[in-house]
C-alpha positions in Angstrom: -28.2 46.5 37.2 -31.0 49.2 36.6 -31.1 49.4 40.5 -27.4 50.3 41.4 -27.8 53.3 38.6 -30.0 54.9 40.6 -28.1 54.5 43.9 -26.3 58.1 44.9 -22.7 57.1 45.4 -21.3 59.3 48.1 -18.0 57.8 49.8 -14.9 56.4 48.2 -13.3 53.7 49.8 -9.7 52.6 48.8 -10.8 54.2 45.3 -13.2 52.1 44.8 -17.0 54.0 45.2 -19.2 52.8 47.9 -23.0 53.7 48.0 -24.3 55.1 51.4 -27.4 52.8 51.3 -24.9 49.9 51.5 -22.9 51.6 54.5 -26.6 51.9 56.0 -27.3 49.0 56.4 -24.1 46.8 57.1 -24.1 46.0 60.4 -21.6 44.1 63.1 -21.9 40.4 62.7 -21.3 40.1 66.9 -23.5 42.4 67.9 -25.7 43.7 64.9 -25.0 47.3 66.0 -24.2 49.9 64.0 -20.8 50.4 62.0 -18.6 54.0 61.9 -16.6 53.7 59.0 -13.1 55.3 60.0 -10.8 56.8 57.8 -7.3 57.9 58.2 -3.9 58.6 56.4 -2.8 55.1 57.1 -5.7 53.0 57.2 -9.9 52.5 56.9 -12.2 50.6 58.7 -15.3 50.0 59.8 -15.7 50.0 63.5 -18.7 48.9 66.0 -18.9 50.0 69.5 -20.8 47.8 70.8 -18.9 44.9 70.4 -15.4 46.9 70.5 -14.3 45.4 67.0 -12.4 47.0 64.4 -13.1 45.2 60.7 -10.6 46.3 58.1 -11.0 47.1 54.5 -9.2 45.1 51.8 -9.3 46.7 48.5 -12.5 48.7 49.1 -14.3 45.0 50.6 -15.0 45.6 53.7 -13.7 42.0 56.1 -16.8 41.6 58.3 -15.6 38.2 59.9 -15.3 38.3 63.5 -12.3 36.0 63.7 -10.4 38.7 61.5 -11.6 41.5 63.4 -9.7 43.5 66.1 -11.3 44.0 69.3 -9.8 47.4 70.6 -9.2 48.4 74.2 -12.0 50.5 75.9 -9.9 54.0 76.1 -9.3 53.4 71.7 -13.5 53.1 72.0 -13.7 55.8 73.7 -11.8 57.9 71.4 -13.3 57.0 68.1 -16.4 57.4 69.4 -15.9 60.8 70.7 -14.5 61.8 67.3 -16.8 61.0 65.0 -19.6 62.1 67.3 -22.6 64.4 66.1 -21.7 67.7 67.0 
């Protein structure tokens, strides 16, 4: 436990904190590529491009099972790359 108190907690998902070493290395079970985590007013998720898949978040866990994932259409990948692109 002496481990996680040293961990900077830096996002909030659902309420619930999530450490940014954790969102670092989670990574799509398809494709192993990256993940964007995606927040709106209606909903958060995790999303890789790579693979086109959408994972949801249940109660600040996020569902990284590829049967439960969305695969999105290539014009939403398009989008939610372009907006949460480095600028």
């Amino acid at each position: 436990m002496q481990a996680l108190d040293r961990l900077v907690w830096t996002r909030e998902i659902s309420g619930m904190p999530v450490a940014q070493p954790l969102l670092e290395i989670l990574r799509c079970p398809e494709s192993l590529g990256e993940l964007i985590y995606v927040e709106s007013e209606s909903e958060e998720f995790l999303f890789c491009p790579q693979s086109q898949l959408k994972y949801r978040i249940d109660d600040g866990i996020p569902v990284m099972l590829i049967g439960e994932a969305e695969r999105l259409d290539d014009a939403s990948c398009k989008a939610l790359v372009a907006s949460h692109a480095v600028k």
